[in-house]
N, C-alpha and C positions, 0 to 999 in steps of 0.2 A: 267623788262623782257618783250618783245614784242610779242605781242599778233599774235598769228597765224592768217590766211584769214578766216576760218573758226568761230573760235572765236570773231574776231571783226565782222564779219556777225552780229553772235548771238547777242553781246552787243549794237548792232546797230537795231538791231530788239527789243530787250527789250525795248532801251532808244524813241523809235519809239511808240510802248506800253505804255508806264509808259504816255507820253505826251499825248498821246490819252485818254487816261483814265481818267489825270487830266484835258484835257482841257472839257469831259464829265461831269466831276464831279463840275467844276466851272458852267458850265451851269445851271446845274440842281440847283445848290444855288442862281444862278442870275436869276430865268424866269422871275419876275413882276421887275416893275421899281424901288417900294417903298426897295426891297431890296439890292439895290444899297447905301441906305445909310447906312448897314452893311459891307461893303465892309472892313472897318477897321476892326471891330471885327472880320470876317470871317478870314483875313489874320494874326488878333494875334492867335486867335487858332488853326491856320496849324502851325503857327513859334512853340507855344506852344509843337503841337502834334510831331512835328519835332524833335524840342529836344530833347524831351522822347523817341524817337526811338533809338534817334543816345546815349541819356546815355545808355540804355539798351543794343543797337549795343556792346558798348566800355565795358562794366561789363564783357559781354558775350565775348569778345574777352580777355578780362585784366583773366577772369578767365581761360578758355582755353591753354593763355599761362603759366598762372601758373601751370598748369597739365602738360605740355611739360614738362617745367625747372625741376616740379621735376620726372620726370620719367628717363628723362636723364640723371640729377643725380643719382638714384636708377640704371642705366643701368649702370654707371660708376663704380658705387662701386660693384656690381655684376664683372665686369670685373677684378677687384683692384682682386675682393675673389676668381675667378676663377684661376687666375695667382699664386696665394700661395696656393690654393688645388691643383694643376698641382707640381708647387717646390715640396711641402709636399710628393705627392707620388710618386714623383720621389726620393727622400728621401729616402722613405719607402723600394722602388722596390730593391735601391740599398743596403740597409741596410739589407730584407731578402736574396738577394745572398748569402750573408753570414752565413746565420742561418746551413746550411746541415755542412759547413766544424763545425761551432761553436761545432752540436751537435756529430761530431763523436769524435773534441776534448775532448770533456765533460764525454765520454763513459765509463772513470777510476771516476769520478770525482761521476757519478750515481751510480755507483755499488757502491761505496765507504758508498756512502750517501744509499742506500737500506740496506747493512750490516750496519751500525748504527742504523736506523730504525730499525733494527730486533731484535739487541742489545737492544736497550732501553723500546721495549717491552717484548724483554723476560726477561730483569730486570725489569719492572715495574709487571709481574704476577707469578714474583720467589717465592716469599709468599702462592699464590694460589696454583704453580706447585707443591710444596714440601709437600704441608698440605692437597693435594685433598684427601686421603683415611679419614683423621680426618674429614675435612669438612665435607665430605657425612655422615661420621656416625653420627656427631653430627645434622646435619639437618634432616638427618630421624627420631633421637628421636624428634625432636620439631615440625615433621609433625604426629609421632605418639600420641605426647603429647597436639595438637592441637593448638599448638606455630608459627601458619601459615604467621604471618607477618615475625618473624624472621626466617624461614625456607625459606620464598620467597626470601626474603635479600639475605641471603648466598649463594641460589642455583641462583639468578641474577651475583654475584661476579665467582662465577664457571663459569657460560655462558660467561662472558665478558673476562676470561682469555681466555677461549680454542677462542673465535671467535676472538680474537684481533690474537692471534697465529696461526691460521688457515688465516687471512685474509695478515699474513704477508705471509704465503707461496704463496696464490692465488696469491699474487704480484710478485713472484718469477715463472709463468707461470706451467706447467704439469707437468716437468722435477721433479717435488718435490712430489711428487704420494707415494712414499714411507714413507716421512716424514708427513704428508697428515695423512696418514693412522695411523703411529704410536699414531700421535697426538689424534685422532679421539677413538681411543684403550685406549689412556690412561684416556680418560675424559668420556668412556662410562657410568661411572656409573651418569652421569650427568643427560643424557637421561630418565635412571630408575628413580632418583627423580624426574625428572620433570614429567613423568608419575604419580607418585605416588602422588606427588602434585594435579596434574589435577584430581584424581579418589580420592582425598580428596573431591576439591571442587566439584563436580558431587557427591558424597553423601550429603554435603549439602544446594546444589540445589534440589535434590529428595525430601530431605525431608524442603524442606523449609516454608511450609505451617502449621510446628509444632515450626520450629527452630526458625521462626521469633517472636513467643508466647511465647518460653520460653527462647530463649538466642537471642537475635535480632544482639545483637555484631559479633556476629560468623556468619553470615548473610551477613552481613556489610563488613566485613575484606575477607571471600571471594568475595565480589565483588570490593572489592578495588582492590585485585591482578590480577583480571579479566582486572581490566580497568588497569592497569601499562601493562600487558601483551598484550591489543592490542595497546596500546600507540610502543612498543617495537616491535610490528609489524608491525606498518607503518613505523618506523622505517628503519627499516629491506630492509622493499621492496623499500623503496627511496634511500636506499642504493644502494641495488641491479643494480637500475635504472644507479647508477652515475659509479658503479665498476664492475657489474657483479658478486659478490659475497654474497653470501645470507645463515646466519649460520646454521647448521644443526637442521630440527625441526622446523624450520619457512616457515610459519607462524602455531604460534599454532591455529587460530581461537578461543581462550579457549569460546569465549562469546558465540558465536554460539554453540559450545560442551553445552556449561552449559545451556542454553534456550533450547535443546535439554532435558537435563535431566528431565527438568523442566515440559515440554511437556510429557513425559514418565511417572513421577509421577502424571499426571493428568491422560494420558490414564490407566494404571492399575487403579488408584479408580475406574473409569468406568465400565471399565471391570470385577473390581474384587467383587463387589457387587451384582451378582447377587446370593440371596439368596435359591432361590427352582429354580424346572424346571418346566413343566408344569405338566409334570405325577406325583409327588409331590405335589404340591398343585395350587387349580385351581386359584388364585389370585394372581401368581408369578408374572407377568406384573406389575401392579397396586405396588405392594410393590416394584420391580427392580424400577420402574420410581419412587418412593418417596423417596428409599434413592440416586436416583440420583439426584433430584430435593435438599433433605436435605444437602448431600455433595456439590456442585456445588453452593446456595447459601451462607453455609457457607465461603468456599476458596475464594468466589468472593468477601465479604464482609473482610474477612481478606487480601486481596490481597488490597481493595481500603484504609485502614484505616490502615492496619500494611506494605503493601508494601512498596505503595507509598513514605515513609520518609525514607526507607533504598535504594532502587534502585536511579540511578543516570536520570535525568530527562527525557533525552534522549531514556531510556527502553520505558517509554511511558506503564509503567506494568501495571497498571488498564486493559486497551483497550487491549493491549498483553494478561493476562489471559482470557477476555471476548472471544476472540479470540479461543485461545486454547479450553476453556472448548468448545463453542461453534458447533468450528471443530471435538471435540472428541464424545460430545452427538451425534451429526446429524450424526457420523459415524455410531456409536453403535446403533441409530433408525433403520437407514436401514439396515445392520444387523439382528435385531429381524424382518423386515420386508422381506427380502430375504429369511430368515428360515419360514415363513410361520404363519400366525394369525390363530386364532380360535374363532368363535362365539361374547363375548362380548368384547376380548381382541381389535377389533378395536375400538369399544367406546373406551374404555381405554384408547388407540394410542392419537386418534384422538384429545380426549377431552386434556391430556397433551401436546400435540403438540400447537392446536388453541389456550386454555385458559391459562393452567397452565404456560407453559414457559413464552410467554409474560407477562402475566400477575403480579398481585404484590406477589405471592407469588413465584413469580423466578426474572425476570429478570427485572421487574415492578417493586419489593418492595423497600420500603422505604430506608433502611440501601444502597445500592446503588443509589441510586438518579441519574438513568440514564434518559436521555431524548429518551422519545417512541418513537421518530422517529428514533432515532438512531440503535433501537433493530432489529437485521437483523430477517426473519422468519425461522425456523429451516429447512425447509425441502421444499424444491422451490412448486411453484403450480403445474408441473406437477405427484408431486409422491403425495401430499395432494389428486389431483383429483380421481390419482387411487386408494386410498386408499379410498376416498368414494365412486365408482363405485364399489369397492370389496365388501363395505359395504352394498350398496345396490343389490348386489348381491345376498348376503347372505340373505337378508332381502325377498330378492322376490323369493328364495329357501322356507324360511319357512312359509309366505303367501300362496302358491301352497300346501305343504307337509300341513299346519290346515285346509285348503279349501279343499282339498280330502279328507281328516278324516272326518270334518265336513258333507261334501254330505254323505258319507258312512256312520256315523252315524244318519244323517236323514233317510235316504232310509232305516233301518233297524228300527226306529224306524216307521217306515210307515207299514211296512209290520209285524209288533211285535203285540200280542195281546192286549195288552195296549191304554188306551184308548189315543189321543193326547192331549199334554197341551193347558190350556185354558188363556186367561186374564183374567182380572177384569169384562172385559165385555159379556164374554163369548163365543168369536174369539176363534178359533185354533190361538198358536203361536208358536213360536222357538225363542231359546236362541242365535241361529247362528251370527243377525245381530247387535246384543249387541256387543257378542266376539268379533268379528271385526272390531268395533268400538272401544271398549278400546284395542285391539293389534296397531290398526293407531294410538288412542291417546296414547299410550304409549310410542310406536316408536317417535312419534312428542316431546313428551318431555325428552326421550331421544338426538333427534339431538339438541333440544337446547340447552345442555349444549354444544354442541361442536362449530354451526356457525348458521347464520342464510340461507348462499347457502344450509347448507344440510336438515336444514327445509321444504326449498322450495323443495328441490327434493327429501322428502323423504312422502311428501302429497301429491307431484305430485303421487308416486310408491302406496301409499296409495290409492288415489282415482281410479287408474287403478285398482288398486288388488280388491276393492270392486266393482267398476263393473264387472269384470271378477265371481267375487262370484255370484253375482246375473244373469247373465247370466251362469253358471252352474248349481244354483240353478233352476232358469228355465226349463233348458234342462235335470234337475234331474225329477222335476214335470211332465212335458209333459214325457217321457219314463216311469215313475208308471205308469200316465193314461194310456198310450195304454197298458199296460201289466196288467192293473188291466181291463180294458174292453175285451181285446181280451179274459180273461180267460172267 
């Protein structure tokens, strides 16, 4: 191919360069005379360097074209695949023309095949249809008699006639509303077992914190049925998804129904223990939280040791009762805190809120073997904190109400004919700043049993309240004197 004017310019300028360079480059290897006697060696190893350029050159081109050849191949056979994907759906395009006449020929050929379908289900559930009043009444006795596997059995074989019968009409579109209905009429009492079933298992859910102690099997077989019945509800709605039709009554949820009951039989213990009121007896508090503290670690210790091996792992029941009890005490706290404390029933509060619940004799103890960090606190900081501002409330009420008795009991002993008390040494004294040193130290070893914050703020309320004393005291003495000199 012949080289443009422009181009041979350039390769004429290069090949102009390249000579310039070498004939530089020979210079600089020949400056002195002595190395003129390398003049051989210097020209083996350009021939040498030479070489190794021009193999290198040829690898690098030998390989290049091998990238050509086979890309061009691969471009080939792309072309080869494209030409019979093109036939193919040209094939295809021609083949569905046909499908519209296909399917209206076919239109005797569906109905045909729908009524057999319908046929052959309603032969395969002629045994059920015929026997449904027997069946019911025999499944009720075996759900009265506590017979709950076979009573689930039967009343599954009942649900699978009418939904298989019902799902044949949903195929046959609205126009069948009537027959719909019949169906639905005839298998109603299907419904009522199944209720009656569920409000089986929902009593021994309630009571399952007894049942697991003394019959565990009955325990067990309700929650087998539990789990067939949400198996039968995913079912159901993957159904749904693919036809649109979804049997009456589903989804039962039962699992959720029955963790409900389960929750209900813990709020009533809660609730239902409390023993006196407060006008009753003044220790009602203190006994309400010990049999709730008694109850709650019982259930939680029979939930970890007896649940555990009947629920299915996925309950997850341990953590699930901790849960529950949990949510249900910290209701019922605020509760008794919403109606209103009195005097020492916040100690009470407080000290089973900080100490006892955490602690080993609730949620600490051994028989559970929970990890402490795990233990949520019952009742967040900010209802903790009002609860000891109320506390200290109350506190710096009755500091004020013994500090005014106390002045007014001095000043009446001041002015009384009686001689004043003396010490050992024979000082005038008063009993005043004793009292109020064991009322602070008393208070102080009261807050410790509950934290060590309400320690610190209840000596802080302590050392105020005794200065405040002494400064009354003061202002008590100076008002005698002038009223004892003005006379």
């Amino acid at each position: 191919m012949a080289l443009s004017a422009v181009q041979a310019a350039e390769v004429q300028k290069l090949e102009t360069d390249t000579r310039a360079k070498a004939a530089k480059h020979v210079a600089n290897m020949l400056q002195r005379p002595d190395q003129l006697e390398k003049v051989q060696q210097l020209i083996s190893r350009v021939n040498r360097k030479k070489a190794s350029v021009e193999a290198m050159l040829k690898t690098a081109m030998q390989s290049q074209l091998d990238g050509v050849r086979t890309g061009l191949n691969q471009l080939e056979k792309a072309l080869v695949d494209i030409r019979d994907i093109k036939e193919n759906l040209q094939d295809m395009e021609t083949a569905v023309e046909a499908v519209p006449d296909l399917y209206q020929r076919l239109t005797e050929v569906r109905e045909e095949n729908l009524r057999h379908s319908q046929l052959a289900t309603a032969r395969e559930n002629l045994k059920h249809i015929f026997t449904v009043p027997e069946t019911v009444k025999k499944t009720e006795q075996w759900i009265e008699e506590g017979k709950l596997l076979q009573a689930h059995q039967s009343l599954v074989d009942l649900e699978n006639s009418r939904d298989d019968l019902l799902f044949e009409l949903h195929r046959l579109g609205h126009q069948n509303s009537r027959d719909r209905d019949l169906l639905k009429e005839y298998f109603e009492a299907v419904s009522v077992l199944s209720a009656q079933l569920e409000k089986h298992l929902g009593i021994i859910l309630l009571r399952a914190f007894n049942t697991v102690r003394k019959n565990p099997r009955e325990l067990v077989t309700a929650l087998r049925i539990i789990e067939r019945e949400e198996r039968t509800d995913e079912d159901c709605l993957h159904r749904q998804k693919q036809t649109g039709f979804i049997p009456p009554g589903r989804p039962k949820n039962l699992r959720d129904r029955s963790m409900n009951r389960l929750r209900e039989c813990i709020s009533q213990k809660i609730e239902a223990n409390q023993l006196e009121t407060r006008e009753e007896k003044r220790m009602w508090l203190v006994r309400h939280l010990e049999v709730i503290r008694i109850l709650m670690l019982e259930d939680l210790r029979i939930s970890k040791h007896h649940f555990v091996p009947c629920f299915p792992k996925k309950y997850n029941i341990f953590q699930y009762c901790v849960s529950l009890y949990h949510t249900e005490v910290a209701d019922r706290i605020h509760t008794i805190i919403a109606e209103g404390l009195e005097g020492q029933e916040y100690v009470s509060l407080l000290q089973w809120v900080e100490q006892t619940y955490p602690g080993p004799e609730l949620m600490g103890a051994p028989a559970l073997n929970m990890d402490k960090n795990l233990i949520p606190p019952l009742l967040n900081h900010e209802v903790v904190e009002d609860l000891m501002n109320s506390y200290l409330d109350k506190m710096r009420v009755n500091y004020t109400s013994w500090m005014q008795n106390a002045i007014s009991l001095e000043k009446e002993d001041w002015t009384s004919e009686r001689d004043p008390e003396v010490d050992m040494d024979g000082y005038f004294s008063t009993a005043s700043p004793v009292t109020i040193y064991q009322m602070v130290d008393e208070n102080l070893q009261v807050s410790a049993t509950i934290s060590q914050e309400l320690v610190y703020k209840v000596l802080l309320l302590g050392i105020e309240q005794v200065t405040s004393f002494g400064n009354l005291y003061k202002t008590a003495i100076i008002e005698f004197k002038s009223d004892y000199f003005s006379d």
